[in-house]
C-alpha positions in Angstrom: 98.3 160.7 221.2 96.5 161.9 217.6 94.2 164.4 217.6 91.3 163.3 215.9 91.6 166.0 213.4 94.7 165.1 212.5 93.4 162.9 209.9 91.4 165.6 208.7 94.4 167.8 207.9 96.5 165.4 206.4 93.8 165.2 203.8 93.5 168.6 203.4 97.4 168.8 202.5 96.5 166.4 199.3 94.9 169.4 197.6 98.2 171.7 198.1 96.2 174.4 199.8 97.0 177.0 202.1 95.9 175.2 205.8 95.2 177.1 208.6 95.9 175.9 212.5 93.9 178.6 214.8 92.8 177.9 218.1 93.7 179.1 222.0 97.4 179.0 223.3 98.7 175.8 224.9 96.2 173.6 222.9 98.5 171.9 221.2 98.6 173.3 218.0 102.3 173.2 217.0 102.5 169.5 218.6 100.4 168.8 215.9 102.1 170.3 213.3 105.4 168.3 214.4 103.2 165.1 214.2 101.9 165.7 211.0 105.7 166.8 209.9 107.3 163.7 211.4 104.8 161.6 209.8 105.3 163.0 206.3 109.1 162.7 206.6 108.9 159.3 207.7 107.0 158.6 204.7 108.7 160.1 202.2 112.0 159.5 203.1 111.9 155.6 204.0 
């Protein structure tokens, strides 16, 4: 399941900026980041 701001932070990782990911423990936070990483990957390396 995406996150709806996981649009919003692929986006944001066009401009090359530092991106921060804060928020409360066990909110999925680094499932996201694997998602975003996995997606990338996929792309780039197909």
């Amino acid at each position: 399941m995406k996150r709806f701001i996981y649009s919003d932070i692929k986006e944001h990782l066009k401009h090359k900026q530092i991106t921060l990911l804060l928020g409360a423990r066990q909110t999925g936070k680094t499932t996201l980041i694997h998602q975003i990483l996995d997606d990338l990957y996929q792309n780039t390396f197909k």
